[in-house]
C-alpha positions in Angstrom: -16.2 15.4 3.5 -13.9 15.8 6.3 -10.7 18.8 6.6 -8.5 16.1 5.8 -10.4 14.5 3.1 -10.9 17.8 1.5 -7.2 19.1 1.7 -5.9 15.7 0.1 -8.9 15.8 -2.5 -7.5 19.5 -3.7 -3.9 18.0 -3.6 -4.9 15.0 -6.1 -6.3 17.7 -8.7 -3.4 19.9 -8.3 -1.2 16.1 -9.3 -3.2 16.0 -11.8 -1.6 18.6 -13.5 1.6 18.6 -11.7 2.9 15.1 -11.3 6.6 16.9 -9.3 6.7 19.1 -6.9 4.9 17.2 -3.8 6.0 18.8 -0.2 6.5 16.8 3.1 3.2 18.5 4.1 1.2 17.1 1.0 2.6 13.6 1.5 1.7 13.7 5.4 -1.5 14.2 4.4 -2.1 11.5 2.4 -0.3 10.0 5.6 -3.0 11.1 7.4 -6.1 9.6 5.7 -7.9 7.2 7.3 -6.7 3.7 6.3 -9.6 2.2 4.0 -9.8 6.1 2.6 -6.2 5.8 1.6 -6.4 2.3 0.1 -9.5 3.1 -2.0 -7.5 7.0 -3.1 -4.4 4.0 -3.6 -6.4 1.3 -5.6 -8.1 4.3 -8.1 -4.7 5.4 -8.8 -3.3 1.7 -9.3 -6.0 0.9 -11.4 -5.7 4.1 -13.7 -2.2 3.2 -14.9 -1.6 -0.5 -14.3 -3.6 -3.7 -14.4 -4.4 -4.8 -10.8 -4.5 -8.2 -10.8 -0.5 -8.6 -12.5 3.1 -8.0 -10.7 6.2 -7.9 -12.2 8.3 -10.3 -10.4 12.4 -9.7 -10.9 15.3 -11.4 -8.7 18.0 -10.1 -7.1 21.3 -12.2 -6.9 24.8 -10.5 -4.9 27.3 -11.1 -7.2 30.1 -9.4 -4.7 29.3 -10.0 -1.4 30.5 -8.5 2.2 33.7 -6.5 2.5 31.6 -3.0 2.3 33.7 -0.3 3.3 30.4 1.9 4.1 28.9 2.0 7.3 25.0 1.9 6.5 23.3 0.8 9.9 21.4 -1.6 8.2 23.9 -3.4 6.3 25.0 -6.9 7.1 28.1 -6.9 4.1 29.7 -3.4 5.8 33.2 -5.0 7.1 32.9 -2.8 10.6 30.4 -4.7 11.8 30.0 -9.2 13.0 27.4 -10.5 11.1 28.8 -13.2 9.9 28.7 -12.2 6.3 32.3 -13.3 4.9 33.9 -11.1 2.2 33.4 -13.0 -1.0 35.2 -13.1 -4.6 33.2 -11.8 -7.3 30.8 -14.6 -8.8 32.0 -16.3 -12.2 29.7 -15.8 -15.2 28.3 -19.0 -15.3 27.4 -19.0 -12.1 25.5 -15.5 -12.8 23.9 -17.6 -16.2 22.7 -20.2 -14.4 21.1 -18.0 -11.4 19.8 -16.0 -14.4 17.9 -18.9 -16.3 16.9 -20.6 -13.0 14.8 -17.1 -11.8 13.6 -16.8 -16.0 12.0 -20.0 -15.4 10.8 -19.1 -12.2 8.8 -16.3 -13.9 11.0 -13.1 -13.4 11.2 -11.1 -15.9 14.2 -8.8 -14.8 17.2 -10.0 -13.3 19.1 -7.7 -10.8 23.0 -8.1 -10.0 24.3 -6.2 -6.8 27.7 -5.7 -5.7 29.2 -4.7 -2.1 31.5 -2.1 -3.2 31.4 1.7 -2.5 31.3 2.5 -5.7 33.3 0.2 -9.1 36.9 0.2 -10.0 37.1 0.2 -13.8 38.6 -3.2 -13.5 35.6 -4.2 -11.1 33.3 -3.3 -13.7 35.0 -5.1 -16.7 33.2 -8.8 -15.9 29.8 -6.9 -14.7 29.7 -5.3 -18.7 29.5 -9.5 -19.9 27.4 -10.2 -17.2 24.9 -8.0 -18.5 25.5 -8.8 -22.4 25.2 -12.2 -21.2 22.1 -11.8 -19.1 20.1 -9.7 -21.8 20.9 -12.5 -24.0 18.5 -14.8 -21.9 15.5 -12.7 -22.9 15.8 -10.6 -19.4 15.8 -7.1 -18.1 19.0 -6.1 -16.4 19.3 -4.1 -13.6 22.7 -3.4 -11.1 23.1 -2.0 -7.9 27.3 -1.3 -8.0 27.3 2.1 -5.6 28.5 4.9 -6.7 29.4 5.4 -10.2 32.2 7.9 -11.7 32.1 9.8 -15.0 31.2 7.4 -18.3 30.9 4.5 -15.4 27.1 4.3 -16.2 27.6 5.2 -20.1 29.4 2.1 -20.1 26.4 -0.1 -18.3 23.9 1.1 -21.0 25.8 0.1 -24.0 26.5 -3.7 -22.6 22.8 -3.3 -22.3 21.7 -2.3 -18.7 18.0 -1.0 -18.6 17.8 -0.1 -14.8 20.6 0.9 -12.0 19.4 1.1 -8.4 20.4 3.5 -6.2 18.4 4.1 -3.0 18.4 7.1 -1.6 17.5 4.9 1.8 15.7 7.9 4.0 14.7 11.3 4.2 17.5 13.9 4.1 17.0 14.4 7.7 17.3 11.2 8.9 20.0 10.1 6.7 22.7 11.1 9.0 21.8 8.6 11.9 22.1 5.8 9.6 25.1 6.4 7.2 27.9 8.9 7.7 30.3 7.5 4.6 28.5 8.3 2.2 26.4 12.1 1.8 22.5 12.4 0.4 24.3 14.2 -2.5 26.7 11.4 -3.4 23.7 9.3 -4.1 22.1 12.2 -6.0 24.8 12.9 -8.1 24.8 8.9 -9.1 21.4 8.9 -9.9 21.7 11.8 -12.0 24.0 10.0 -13.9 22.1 7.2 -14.7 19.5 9.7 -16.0 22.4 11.8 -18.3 23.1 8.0 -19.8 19.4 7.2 -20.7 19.4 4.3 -17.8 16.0 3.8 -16.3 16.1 4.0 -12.5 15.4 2.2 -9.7 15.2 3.8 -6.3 13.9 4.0 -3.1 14.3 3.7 0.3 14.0 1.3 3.9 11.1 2.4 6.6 11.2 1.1 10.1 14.8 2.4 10.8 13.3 4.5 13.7 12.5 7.3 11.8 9.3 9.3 12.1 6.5 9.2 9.9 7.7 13.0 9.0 11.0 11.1 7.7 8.7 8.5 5.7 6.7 11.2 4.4 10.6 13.0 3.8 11.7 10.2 1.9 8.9 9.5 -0.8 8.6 13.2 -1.8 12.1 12.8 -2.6 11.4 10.2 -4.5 8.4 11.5 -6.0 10.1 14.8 -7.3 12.9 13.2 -8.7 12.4 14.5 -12.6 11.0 12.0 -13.9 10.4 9.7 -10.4 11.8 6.8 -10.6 10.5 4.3 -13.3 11.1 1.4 -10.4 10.4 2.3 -6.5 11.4 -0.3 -4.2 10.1 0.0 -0.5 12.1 -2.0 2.2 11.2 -2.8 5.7 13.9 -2.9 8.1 15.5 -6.6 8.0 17.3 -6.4 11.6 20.4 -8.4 11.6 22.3 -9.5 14.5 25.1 -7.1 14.3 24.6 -4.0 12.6 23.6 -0.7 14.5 19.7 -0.8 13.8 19.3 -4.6 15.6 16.9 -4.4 18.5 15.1 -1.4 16.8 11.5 -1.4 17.5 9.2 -3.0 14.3 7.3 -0.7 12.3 3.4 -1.4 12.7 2.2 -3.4 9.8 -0.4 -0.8 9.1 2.4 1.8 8.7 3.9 0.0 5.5 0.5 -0.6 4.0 0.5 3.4 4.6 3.8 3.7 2.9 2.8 1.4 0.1 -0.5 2.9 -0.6 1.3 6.8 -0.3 3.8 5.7 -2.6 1.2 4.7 -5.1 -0.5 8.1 -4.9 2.6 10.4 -5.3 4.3 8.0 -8.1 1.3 7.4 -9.9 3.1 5.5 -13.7 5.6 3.7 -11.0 6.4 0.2 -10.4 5.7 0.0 -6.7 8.3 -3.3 -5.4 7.4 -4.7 -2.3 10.7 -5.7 -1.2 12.7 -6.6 1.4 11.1 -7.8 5.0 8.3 -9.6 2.9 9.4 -12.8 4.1 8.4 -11.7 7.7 5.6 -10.2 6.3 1.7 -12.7 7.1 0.3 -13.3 3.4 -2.9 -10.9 5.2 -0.7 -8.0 4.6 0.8 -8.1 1.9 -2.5 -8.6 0.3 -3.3 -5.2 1.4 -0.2 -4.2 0.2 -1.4 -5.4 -3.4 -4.3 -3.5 -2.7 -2.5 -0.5 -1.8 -0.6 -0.3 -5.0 2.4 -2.3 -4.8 2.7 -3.9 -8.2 6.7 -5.9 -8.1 8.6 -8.4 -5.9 11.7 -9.8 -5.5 11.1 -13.4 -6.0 13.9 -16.6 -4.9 15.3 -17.7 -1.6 16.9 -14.5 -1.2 17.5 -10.7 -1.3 21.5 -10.5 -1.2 22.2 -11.8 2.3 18.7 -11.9 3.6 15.7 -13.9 3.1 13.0 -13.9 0.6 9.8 -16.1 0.1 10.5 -18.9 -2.0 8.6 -19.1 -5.2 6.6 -22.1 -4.5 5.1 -19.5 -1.8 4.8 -17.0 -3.9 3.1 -18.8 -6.5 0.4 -19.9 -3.9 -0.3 -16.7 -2.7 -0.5 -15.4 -6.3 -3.2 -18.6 -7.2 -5.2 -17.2 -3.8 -5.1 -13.7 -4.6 -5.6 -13.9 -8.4 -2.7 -12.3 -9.2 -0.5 -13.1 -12.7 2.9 -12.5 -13.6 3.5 -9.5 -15.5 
């Protein structure tokens, strides 16, 4: 057994009986395993808590699109930057029923609404609460991604009916200045504690391949990890550069870096659902395969992922038939 092996091998009994509390240092070395030695460390772990052969599959329709006042780097809908993205009306409920029923019988079982705003105005969130009566009325999950929410803002989401919010927390703490600067790491904190106080499960996670180091990765998911409890839903995004906004022209993260990021995420958020999620659509089906095998165990599934791209589900379904792989 190898210095590395060894080190990580005392960290995983230590989990064991401490699920919180991972440092940068334990994370980068898991980082730091070799590749088919973290996928097997990845797979045991899947395997101990999930089945391995089913995914949950959930769609994701923007119900208020572009007009953002923030200025994440990423971000096609922030209004500073030409992306082409107009700033839309809010959707009318039937057109959110009819998106709803449409990904149901597609095979998802959670339906996720997201709005461009910085955060609700009470009168913003007034036709997102029937929204989600109406939604949980199809048989679905409900999940929103609104921004920030004020006090009783997320009270109000669970008793329409809301079982997740999303709230990324996009980055390590460290990094998180060179992409946003309207918004602080606390601000995002302080929402997600709020969605805990309200009895909200949450989603959350974060975007790799913004130039960040693999220290910043390694940042980011023990974040996520000691979040008490970690996040019942972890989705991990790879950088989808749009013409436009600040982090175009950024250099691609190696493919074997996300199955990394996959497979570490697994490890650290052991009772997790791991989402592979945005950038799949550039992803060859080769990788995420492995990313399957890492641990990742939920997709977006439709045509799209708010403004970007997403495999279609007559793609998905054929990778699912080749890889053996079942609806959850």
């Amino acid at each position: 057994m190898n210095d590395i092996t060894s080190a990580v091998e005392s960290v995983r009994c230590s989990r064991e009986a401490k699920p919180n509390g991972w440092t940068v240092a334990e994370v980068m070395a898991l980082y730091a395993l070799p590749f088919n030695d973290l996928l097997f460390r990845a797979q045991q772990t899947h395997r101990q808590h999930f089945d391995a052969n089913k995914v949950q599959l959930s769609t994701l329709l923007s119900i208020k699109t572009g007009g953002c006042p923030e200025d994440c780097g990423y971000c096609p809908q922030a209004a500073r930057y030409h992306t082409g993205v107009a700033n839309q009306a809010l959707l009318q409920l039937a057109e959110v029923l009819d998106a709803a029923k449409a990904a149901k019988a597609n095979g998802a079982s959670r339906f996720c609404m997201g709005a461009a705003w910085r955060g609700p105005k009470q009168k913003d969130l007034e036709p997102v609460l029937e929204m989600v009566r109406a939604v949980r009325s199809l048989g679905l999950e409900t999940c929103a991604t609104l921004g920030m929410l004020r006090e009783d803002q997320a009270e109000q989401l669970k008793d329409a009916g809301l079982d997740y919010y999303n709230h990324n927390l996009d980055t390590a703490p460290e990094f998180y200045g060179e992409i946003i600067s309207t918004r602080g790491y606390d601000d995002r904190l302080d929402t997600l504690e709020r969605v805990r106080e309200a009895g909200l499960k949450v989603c959350c996670g974060g975007i790799v391949g913004m130039g960040e180091t693999r220290a910043a990765r390694a940042g980011l998911i023990a974040q996520l990890a000691n979040l008490d409890p970690a996040p019942e839903s972890v989705p991990i995004n790879n950088l989808v550069q749009v013409p436009g906004t600040p982090l175009h022209g950024t250099e691609p993260l190696d493919w074997t870096e996300f199955v990394r990021t996959i497979a570490v995420a697994r490890i650290s958020m052991p009772t997790s659902f791991v989402r592979l999620s945005a950038g799949r659509q550039e992803m060859p089906e080769p990788v995420q395969a492995l990313c399957f095998l890492a641990g990742a165990n939920s997709i977006f599934c439709g045509d799209k992922l708010l403004t970007t791209g997403n495999p279609e589900a007559q793609r998905d379904r054929a990778l699912f038939e080749k890889l053996n792989l079942t609806p959850l």
